[in-house]
C-alpha positions as CSV (number, residue, x, y, z in Angstrom):
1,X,-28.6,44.7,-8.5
2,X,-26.0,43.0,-11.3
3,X,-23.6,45.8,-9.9
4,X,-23.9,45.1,-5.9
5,X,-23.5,41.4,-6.7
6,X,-20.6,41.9,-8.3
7,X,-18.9,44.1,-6.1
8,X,-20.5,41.5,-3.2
9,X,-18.2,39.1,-5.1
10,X,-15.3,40.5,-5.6
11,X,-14.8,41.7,-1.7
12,X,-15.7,38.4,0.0
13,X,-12.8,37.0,-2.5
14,X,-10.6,39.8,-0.9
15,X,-11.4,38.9,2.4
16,X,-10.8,35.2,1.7
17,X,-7.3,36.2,0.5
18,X,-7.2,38.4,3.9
19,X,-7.7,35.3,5.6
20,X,-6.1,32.1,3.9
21,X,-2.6,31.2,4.0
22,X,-0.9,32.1,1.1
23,X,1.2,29.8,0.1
24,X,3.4,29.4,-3.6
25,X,5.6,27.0,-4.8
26,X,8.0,27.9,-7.4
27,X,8.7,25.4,-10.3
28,X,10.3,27.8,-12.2
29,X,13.5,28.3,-10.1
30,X,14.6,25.3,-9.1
31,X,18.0,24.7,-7.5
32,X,19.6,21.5,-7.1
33,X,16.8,19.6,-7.5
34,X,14.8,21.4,-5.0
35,X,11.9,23.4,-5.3
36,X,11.3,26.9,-2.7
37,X,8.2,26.9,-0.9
38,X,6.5,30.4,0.7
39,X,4.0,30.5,3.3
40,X,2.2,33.9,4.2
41,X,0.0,34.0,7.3
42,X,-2.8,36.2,8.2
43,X,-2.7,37.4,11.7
44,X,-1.3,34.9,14.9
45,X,-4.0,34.5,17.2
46,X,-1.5,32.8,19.5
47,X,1.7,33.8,21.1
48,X,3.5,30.1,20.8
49,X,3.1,28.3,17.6
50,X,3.8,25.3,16.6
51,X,4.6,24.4,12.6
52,X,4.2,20.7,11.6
53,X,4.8,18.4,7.8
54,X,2.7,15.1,8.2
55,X,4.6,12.2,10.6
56,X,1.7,10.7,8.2
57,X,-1.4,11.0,6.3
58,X,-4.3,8.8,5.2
59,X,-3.9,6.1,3.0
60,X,-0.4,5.1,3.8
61,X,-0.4,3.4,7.0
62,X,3.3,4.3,7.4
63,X,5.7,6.5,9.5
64,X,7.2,8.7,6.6
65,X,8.2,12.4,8.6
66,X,7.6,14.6,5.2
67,X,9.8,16.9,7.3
68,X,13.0,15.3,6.9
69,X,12.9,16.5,3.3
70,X,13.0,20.2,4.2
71,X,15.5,22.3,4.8
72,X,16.7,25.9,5.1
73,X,13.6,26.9,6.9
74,X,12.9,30.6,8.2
75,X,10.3,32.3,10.1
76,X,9.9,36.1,9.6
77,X,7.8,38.3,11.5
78,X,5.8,41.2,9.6
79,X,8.5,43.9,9.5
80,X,11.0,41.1,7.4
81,X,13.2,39.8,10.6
82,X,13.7,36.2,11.0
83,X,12.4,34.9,14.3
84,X,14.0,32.1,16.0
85,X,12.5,28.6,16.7
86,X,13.1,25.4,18.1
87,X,13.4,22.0,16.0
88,X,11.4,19.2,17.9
89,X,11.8,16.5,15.8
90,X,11.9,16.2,11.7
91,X,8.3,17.7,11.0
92,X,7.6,19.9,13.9
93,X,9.1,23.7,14.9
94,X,8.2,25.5,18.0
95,X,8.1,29.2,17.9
96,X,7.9,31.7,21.4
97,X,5.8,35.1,21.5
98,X,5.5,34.7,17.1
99,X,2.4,37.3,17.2
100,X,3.9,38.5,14.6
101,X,5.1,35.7,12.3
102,X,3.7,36.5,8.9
103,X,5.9,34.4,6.5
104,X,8.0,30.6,6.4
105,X,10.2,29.9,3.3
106,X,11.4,26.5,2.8
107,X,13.3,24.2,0.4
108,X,11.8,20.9,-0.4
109,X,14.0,17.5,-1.9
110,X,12.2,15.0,-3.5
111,X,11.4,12.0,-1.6
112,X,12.2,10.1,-5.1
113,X,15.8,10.2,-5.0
114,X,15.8,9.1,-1.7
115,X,13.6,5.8,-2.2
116,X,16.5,3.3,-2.8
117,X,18.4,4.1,1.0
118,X,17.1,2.6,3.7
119,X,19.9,2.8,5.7
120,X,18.1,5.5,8.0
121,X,14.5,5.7,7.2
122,X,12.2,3.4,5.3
123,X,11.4,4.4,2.2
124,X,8.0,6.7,0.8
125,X,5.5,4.9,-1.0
126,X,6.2,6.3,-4.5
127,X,2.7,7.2,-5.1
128,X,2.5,8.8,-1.5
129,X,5.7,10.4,-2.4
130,X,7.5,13.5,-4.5
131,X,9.3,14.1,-7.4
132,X,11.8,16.9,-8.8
133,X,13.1,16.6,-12.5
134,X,14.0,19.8,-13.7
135,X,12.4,20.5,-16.7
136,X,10.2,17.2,-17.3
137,X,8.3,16.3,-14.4
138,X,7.5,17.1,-10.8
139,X,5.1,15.1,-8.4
140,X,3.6,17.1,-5.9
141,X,2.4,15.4,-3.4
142,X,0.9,18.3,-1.2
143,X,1.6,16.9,1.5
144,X,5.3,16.4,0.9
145,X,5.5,20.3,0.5
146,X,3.3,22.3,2.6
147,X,2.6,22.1,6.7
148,X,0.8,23.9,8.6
149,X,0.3,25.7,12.1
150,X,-1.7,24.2,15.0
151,X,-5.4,25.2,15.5
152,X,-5.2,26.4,12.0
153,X,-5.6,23.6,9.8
154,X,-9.0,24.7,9.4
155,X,-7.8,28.0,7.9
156,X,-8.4,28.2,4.0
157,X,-5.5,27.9,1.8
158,X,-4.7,30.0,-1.5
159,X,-2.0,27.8,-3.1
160,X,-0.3,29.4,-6.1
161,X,2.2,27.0,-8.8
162,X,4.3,29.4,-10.6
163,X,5.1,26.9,-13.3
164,X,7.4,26.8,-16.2
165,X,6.8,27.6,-19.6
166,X,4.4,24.9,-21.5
167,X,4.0,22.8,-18.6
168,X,0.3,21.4,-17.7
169,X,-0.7,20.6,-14.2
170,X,-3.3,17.4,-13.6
171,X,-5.0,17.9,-11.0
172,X,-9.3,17.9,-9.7
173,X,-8.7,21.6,-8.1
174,X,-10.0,24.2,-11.1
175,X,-7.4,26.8,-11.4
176,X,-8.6,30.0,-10.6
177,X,-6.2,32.1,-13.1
178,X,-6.1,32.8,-16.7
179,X,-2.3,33.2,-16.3
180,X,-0.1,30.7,-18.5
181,X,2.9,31.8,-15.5
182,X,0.9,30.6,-12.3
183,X,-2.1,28.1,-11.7
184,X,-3.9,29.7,-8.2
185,X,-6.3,27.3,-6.3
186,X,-8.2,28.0,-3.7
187,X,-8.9,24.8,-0.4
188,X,-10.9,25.3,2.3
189,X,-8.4,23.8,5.0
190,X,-5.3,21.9,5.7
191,X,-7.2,18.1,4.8
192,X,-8.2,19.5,1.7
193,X,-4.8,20.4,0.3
194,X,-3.6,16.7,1.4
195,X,-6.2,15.5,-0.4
196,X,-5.1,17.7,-3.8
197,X,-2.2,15.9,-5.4
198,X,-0.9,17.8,-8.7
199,X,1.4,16.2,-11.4
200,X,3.6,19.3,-13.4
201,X,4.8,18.0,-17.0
202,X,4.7,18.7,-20.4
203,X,1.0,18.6,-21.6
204,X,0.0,14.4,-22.5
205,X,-3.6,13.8,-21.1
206,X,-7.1,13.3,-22.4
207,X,-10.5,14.0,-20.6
208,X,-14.2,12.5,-21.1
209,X,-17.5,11.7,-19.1
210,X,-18.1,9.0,-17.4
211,X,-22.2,8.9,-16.0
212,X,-22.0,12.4,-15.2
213,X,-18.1,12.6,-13.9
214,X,-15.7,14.1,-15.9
215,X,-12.6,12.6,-16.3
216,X,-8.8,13.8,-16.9
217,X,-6.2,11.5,-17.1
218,X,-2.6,12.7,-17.2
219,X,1.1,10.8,-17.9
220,X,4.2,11.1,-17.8
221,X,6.3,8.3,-20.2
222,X,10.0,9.4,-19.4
223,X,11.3,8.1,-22.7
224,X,7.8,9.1,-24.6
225,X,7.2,5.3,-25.1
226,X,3.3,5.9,-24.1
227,X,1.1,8.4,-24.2
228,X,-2.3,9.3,-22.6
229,X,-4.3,8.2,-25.6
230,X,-3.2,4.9,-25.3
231,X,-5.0,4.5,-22.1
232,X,-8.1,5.6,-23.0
233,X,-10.3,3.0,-24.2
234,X,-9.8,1.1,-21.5
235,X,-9.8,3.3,-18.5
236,X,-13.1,4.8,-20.4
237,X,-14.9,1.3,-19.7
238,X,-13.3,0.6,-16.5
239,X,-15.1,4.0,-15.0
240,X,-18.5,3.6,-16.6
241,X,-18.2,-0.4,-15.2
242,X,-17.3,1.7,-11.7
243,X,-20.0,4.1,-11.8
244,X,-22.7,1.5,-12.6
245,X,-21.7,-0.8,-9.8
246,X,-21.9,1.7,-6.9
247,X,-24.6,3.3,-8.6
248,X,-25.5,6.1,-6.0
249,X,-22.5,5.8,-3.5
250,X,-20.7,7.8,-6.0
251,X,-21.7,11.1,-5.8
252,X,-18.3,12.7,-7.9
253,X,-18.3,15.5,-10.7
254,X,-14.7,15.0,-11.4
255,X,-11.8,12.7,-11.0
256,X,-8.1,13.2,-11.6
257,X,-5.6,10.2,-12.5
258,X,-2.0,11.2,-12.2
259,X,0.2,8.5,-13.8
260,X,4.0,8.5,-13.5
261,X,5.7,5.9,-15.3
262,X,9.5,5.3,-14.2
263,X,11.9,4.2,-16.4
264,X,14.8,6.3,-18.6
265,X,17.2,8.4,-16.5
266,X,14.8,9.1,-13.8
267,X,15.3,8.1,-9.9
268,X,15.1,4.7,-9.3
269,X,12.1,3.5,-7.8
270,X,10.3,0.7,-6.1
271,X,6.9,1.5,-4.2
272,X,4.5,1.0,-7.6
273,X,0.6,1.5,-6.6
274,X,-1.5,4.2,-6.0
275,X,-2.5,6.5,-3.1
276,X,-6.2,7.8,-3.1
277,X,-7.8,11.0,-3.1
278,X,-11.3,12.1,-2.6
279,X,-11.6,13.4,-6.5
280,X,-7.8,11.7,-7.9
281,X,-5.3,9.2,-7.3
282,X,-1.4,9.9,-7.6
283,X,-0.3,6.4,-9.7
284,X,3.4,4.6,-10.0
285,X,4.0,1.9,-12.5
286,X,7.6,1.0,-14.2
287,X,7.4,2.2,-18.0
288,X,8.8,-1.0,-19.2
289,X,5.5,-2.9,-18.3
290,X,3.6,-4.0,-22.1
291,X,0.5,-1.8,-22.5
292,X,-1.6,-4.7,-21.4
293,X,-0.1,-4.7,-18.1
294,X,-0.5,-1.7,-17.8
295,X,-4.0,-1.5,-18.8
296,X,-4.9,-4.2,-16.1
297,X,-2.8,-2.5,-13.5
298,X,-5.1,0.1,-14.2
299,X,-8.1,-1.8,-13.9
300,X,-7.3,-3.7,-10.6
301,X,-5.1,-0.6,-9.0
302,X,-7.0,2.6,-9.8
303,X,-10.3,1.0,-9.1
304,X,-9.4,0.1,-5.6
305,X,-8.3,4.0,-5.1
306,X,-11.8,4.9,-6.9
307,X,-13.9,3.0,-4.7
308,X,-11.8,4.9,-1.6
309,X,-14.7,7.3,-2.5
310,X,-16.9,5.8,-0.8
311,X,-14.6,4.1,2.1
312,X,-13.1,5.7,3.9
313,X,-13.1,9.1,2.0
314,X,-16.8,9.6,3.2
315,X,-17.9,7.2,5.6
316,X,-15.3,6.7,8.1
317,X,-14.6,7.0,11.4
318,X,-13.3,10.1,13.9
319,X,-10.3,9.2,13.6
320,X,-10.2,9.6,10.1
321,X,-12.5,12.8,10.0
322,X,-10.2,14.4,12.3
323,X,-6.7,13.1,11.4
324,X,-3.6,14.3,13.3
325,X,-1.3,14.4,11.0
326,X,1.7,15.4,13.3
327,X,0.6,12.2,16.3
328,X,-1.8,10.5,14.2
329,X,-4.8,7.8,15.9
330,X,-5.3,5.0,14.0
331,X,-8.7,3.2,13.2
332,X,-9.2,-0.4,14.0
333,X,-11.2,-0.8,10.5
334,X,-8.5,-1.1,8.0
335,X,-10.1,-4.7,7.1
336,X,-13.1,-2.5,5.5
337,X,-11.2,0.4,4.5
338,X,-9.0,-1.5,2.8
339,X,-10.0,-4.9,2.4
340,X,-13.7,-4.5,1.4
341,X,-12.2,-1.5,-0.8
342,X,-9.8,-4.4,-3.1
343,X,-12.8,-6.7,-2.6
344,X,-15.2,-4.2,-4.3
345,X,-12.2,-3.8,-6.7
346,X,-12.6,-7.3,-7.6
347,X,-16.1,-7.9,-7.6
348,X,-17.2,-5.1,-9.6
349,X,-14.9,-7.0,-12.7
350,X,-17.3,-10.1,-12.1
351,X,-20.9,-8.7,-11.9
352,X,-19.8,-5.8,-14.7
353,X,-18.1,-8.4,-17.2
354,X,-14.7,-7.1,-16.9
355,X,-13.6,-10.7,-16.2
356,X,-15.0,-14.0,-16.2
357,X,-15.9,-16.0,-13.3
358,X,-12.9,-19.0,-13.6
359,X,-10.1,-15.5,-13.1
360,X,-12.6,-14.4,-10.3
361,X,-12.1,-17.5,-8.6
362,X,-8.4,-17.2,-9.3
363,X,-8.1,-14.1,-7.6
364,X,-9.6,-15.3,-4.4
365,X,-7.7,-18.2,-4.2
366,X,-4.2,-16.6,-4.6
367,X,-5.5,-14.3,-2.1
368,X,-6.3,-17.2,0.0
369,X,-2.5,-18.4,-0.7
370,X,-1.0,-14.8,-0.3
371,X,-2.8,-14.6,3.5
372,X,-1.1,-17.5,4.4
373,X,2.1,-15.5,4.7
374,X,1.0,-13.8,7.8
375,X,-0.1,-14.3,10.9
376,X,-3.7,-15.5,10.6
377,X,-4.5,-15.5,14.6
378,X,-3.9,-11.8,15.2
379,X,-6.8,-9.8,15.3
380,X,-7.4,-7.3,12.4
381,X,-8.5,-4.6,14.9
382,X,-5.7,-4.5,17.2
383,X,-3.6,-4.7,13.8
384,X,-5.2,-2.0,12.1
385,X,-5.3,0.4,15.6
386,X,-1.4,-0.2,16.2
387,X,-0.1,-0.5,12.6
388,X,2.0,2.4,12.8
389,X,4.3,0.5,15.5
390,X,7.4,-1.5,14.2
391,X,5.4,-5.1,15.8
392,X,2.0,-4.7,13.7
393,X,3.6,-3.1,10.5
394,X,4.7,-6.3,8.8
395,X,1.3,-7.5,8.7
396,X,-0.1,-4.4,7.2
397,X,0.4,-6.5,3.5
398,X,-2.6,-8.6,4.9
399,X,-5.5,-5.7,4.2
400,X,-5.1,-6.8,0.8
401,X,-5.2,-10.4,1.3
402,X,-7.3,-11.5,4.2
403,X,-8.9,-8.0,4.6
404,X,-10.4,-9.1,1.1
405,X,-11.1,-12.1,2.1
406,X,-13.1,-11.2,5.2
407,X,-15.0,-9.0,3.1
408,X,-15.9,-11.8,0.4
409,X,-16.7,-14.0,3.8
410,X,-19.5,-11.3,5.1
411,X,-21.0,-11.0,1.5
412,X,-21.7,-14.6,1.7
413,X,-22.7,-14.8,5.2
414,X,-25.2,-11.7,4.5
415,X,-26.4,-13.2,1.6
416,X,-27.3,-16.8,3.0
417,X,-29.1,-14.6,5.9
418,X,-30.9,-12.6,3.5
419,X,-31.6,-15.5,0.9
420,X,-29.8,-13.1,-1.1
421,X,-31.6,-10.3,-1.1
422,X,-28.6,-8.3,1.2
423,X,-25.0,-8.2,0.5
424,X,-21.7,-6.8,1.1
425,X,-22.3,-3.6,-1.3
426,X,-25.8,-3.1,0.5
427,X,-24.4,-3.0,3.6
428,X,-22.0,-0.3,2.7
429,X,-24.6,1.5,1.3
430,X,-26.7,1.8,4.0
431,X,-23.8,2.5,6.5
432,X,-22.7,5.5,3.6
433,X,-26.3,6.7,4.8
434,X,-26.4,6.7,7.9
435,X,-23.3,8.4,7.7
436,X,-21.2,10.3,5.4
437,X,-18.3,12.9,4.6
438,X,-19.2,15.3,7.6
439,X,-20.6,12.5,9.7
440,X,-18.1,10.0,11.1
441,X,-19.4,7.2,13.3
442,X,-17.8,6.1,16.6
443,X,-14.7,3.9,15.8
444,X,-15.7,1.4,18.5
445,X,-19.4,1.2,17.5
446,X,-19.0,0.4,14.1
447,X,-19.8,-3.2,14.4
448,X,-23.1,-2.2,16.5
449,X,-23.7,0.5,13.4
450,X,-23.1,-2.5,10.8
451,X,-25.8,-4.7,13.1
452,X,-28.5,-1.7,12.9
453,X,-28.0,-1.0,9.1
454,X,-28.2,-5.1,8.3
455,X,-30.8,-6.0,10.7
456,X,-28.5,-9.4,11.3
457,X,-27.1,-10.1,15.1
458,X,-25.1,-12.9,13.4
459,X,-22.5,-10.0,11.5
460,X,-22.1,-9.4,15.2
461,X,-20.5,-12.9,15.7
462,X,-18.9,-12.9,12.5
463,X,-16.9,-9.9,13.6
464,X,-16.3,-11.4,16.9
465,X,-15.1,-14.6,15.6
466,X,-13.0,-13.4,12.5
467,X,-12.1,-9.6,12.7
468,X,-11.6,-8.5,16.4
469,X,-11.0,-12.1,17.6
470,X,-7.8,-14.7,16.6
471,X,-10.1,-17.9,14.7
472,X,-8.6,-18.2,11.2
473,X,-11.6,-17.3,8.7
474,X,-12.8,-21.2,7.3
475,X,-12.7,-19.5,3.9
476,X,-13.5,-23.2,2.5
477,X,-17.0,-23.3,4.6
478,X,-18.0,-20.0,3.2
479,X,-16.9,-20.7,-0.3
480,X,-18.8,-24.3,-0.3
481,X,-21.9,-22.1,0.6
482,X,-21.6,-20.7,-3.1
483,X,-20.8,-24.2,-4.9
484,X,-16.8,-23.6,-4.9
485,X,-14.7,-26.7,-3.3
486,X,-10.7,-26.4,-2.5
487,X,-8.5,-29.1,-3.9
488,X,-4.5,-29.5,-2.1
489,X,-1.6,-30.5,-4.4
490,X,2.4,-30.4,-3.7
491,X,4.1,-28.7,-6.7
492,X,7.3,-30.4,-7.7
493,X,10.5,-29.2,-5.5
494,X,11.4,-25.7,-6.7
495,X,14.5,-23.3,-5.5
496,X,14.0,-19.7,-5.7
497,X,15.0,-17.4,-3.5
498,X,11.3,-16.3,-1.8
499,X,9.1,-18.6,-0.7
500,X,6.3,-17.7,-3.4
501,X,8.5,-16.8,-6.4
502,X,5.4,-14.7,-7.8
503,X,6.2,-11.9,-5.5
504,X,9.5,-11.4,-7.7
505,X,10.3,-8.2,-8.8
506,X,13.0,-6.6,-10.9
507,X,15.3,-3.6,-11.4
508,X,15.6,-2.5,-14.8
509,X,18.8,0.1,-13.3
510,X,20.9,-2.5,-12.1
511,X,19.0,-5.9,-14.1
512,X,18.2,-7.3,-10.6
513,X,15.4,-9.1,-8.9
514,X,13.5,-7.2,-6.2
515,X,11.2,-8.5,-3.6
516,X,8.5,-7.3,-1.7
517,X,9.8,-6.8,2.0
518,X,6.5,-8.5,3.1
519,X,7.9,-11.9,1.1
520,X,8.8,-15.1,3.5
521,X,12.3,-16.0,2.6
522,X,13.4,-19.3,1.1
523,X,14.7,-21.7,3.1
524,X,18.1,-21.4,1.1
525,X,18.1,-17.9,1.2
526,X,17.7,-17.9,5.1
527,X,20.8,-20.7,5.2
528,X,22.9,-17.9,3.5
529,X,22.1,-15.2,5.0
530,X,20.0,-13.5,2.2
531,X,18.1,-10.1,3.1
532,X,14.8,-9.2,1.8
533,X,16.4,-5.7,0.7
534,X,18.9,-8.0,-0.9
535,X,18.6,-7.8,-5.1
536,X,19.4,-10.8,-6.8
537,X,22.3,-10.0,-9.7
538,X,23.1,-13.7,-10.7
539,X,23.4,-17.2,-9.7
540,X,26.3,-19.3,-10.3
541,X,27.8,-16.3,-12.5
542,X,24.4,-16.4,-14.4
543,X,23.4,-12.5,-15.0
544,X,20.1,-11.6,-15.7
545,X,18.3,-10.6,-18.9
546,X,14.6,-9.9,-18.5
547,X,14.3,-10.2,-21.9
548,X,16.0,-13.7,-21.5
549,X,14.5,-14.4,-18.4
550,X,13.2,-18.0,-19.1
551,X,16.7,-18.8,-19.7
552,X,17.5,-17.8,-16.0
553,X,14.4,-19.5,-14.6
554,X,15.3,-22.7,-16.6
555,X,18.7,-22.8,-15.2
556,X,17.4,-22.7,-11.3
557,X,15.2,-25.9,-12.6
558,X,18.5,-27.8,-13.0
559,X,19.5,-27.1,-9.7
560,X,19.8,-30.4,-7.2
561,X,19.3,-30.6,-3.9
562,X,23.0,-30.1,-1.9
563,X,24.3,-28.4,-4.9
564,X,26.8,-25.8,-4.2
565,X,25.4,-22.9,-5.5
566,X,27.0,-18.9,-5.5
567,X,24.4,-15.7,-5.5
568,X,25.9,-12.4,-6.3
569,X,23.5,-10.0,-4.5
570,X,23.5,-6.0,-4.5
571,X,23.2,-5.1,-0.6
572,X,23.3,-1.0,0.5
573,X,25.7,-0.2,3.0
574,X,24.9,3.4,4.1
575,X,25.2,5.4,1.3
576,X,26.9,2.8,-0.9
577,X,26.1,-0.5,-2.6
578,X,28.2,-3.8,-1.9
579,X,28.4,-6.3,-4.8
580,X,29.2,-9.9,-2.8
581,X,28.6,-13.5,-3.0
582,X,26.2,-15.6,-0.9
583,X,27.7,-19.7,-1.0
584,X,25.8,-22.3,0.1
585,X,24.2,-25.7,-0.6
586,X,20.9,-25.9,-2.6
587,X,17.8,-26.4,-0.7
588,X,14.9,-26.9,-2.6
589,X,11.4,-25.9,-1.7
590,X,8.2,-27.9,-1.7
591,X,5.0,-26.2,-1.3
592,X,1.0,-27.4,-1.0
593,X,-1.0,-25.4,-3.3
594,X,-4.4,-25.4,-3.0
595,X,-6.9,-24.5,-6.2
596,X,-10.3,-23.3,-6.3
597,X,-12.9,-24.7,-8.2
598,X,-16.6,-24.7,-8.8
599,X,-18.5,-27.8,-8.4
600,X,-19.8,-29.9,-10.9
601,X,-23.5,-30.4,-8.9
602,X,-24.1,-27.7,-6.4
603,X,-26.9,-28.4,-4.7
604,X,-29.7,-25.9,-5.6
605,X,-29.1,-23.5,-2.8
606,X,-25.4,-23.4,-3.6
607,X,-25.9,-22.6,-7.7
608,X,-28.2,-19.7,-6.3
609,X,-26.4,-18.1,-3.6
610,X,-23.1,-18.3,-6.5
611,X,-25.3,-16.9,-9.2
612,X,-26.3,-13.9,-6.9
613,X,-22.5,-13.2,-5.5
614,X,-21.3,-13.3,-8.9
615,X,-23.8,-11.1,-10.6
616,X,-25.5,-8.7,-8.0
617,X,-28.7,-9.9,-8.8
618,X,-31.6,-10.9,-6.1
């Protein structure tokens, strides 16, 4: 019996060999900073094929065409001849009568490298993106490095990492080798190896349990100035906080944090987040960030890509479930995909203890603030369906602001319905089963779904008003429900060079200040012609010195209205950077703030709907 088994065992992995694509990607021989890819094919079923990278994949709500990264590519039939092929666009090749195409080989760059020129192509979100450094590090980004054949995404995949000597890979996948040469994985179709992001460096990570879900987290310090340890505590208590708030929406084993810190003589970069995965997250952050900051980052940005586990990694929409990755369809539901996801990032830190309910309240209302930079009359539907085109993709910032908000809006307004016995994180609970990973629901008939799981008409009319249709959301009516009152005062007349001088950013390559390109511009920096791309390298011969940076702040305090003032920006011009001056009188900036506060009496009804919103508690 033992024997059969066995032999059972081993030919069913043969014939899932026979069947997968084979594909390997060498790290051992790299060239130029770039890595060879080989793809081997079991038999064509079809005489024209078409081979495709990702235009896009989910989670990044952007037009990125991984294909413009690749080059050298050939297509060889079974007996070793190249075949020839058409190029349709940067991701896509067309092939005629390729029965017998067996094999593609490839070069990859790194999109890294690439991430400071936007002359021709917007930039990768790092996290979303890859990285080649010979020798120390290399992000892979499956998706950035593999593509696949139509009508055979749901072909498995046997992907093999020939690695160098002493390297470790983080990653969820289990490697199926005892080889210290190669890791070998196995994935069950195309979606799966998008969803399988591996990090290649020398070995710095630590593992432990979390309620049942083991945990690996791996980094990469560039200069050595953190390692994994460091982390630990921390991330330990922000997981166990995690598990205990979704309780049995997370159904994980495993989980996989990947965390590249930039700094030293690595590529410069800007896009500093995360990108979830259904069992890891691929993490940015700038290495010069104190251990604190990181350690919140952590908290408030690898949460929100932990609780993509439950939305929209497995209960989502079809089209979601069945992504096109070379002409993708967009859902109308990013305001729950990704605004209820940051809202559950910031109300598990309340009802767990992470943080107390006066920063709670300053979250929501800098939120509140934030939101005001976009357009608060266009629907979040039509937003989220057409984000992808150049009209709609400013506004994409907004998930994260008013997406949050509309999210805290429908846990009050479920709660006051319920007297608190239904909120937000019910609902999603009961929509997670009704639904699931193999069960998407009809993009269109969500709202009608989120009616039968609630048992409330009125979410119908909430979504009506404030999600599909243009009224601004009366965040102040909803937040006076739960005892919290809004209170308007002008801050003194300020000149900066974004309208919300928060948003500021800086280079520590060329001692700039970045911004956000989602940032409103100044009203002196519009009069001079500033750019959002624009970095900041002094005022009025000023340089700046983060570690001196008050200095710099305290000088633009000085600054009088009509003053003639000289910026000396950085500004790309194709593939180089112009140093110039901006002249121009100083205009100086008023803006009407408005704080959140709790009430001093709340009626009875208001202290008990705000005890159950902060808490969880019926």
């Amino acid at each position: 019996m033992r024997k059969t088994a066995i032999s059972l065992g081993l030919f069913a992995v043969f014939l899932v060999n026979a069947q997968s694509i084979k594909t390997t990607i060498d790290l051992v021989n790299v060239k130029d900073d770039k890595v060879a890819v080989t793809m081997e094919f079991p038999k064509m079923k079809s005489g024209d094929v078409k081979f495709h990278f990702p235009k896009t994949v989910p989670g990044t709500y952007s037009v990125d065409d991984y294909g413009r990264f690749v080059e050298g590519i050939k297509f060889y039939d079974n007996k070793g001849r190249e075949l020839t092929y058409t190029k349709v666009n940067d991701n896509t090749y067309s092939l005629k009568n390729a029965k017998a195409l067996s094999k593609i080989t490839y070069l990859v760059n790194d999109s890294f490298d690439d991430e400071m020129d936007n002359s021709k192509h917007k930039a990768v979100f790092s996290p979303s993106g890859t990285n080649i450094e010979e020798g120390k590090i290399y992000m892979i980004n499956t998706h950035g490095f593999i593509g696949y054949i139509d009508n055979m995404q749901d072909v498995p995949y046997q992907l093999i990492v020939q690695k160098p000597a002493g390297f470790y890979g983080t990653t969820a996948l289990v490697d199926q080798d005892k080889s210290d040469a190669t890791d070998t994985f196995t994935l069950a179709n195309y979606a799966k190896v998008t969803d399988s992001p591996l990090m290649y460096s020398k070995p710095d990570y630590i593992t432990f349990n979390a309620g049942g879900m083991d945990v690996v987290l791996g980094v990469y310090s560039p200069t050595g100035k953190y390692k994994a340890a460091d982390f630990k505590d921390n991330l330990e208590k922000m997981v166990l906080a995690q598990k205990k708030f979704l309780g049995d929406m997370n159904t994980n084993k495993k989980y996989a944090i990947m965390l590249y810190l930039s700094g030293g003589d690595g590529p410069q970069i800007k896009g500093f987040g995360a990108l979830e995965h259904h069992e890891s997250t691929s993490v940015v952050l700038p290495e010069m960030m104190p251990k604190e900051a990181i350690d919140k980052t952590i908290t408030d940005v690898v949460s929100h890509e932990f609780f993509h586990t439950v939305n929209p990694l497995k209960t989502h929409s079809e089209e979601i479930h069945y992504f096109d990755y070379a002409d993708p369809k967009m859902s109308q539901h990013l305001w729950m995909y990704e605004g209820g996801t940051e809202y559950f990032a910031n109300l598990f830190q309340i009802q767990e203890g992470l943080i107390n309910k006066d920063e709670f309240l300053h979250r929501i209302n800098e939120k509140i603030t934030n939101s005001k930079n976009y357009d608060d009359t266009m629907p979040f539907t039509v937003m989220s369906k057409n984000i992808l085109k150049d009209e709609y993709k400013d506004q994409y910032r907004n998930v994260y602001e008013k997406g949050t908000l509309l999210a805290m809006c429908l846990d009050i307004e479920l709660r006051k319905l319920s007297n608190g016995e239904m909120g937000y994180r019910d609902m999603i609970r009961k929509l997670s089963q009704r639904f699931g990973e193999n069960k998407p629901f009809k993009d269109d008939k969500l709202i009608d779904e989120l009616v039968t799981v609630t048992g409330y008409p009125e979410v119908k009319d909430f979504y009506n008003k404030y999600i599909a249709g243009n009224q601004p959301t009366p965040y102040a009516e909803y937040l006076n429900m739960v005892g919290v009152e809004a209170k308007k005062q002008d801050t003194p007349p300020l000149f900066w060079f974004i309208k919300d001088p928060n948003q500021t950013g800086y280079n520590d390559k060329n001692n700039t200040f970045v911004f956000d390109e989602s940032s409103a511009l100044s009203p002196f920096a519009k009069s001079v012609g500033f750019k959002i791309t624009d970095e900041i390298f002094a005022l009025d011969g000023k340089t700046i010195d983060i570690q001196k940076v008050q200095e710099f702040i305290g000088y633009t305090k000085t600054i009088k209205e009509g003053q003639d003032v000289t910026v000396t920006i950085l500004r790309k011009n194709g593939d180089k950077t112009d140093k110039m001056d901006l002249k121009g009188k100083a205009i100086l900036d008023k803006m009407t703030i408005e704080t959140l506060q709790y009430k001093a009496n709340p009626t009875p009804a208001e202290q008990k709907l705000q005890n159950q919103w902060l808490t969880g508690k019926k």
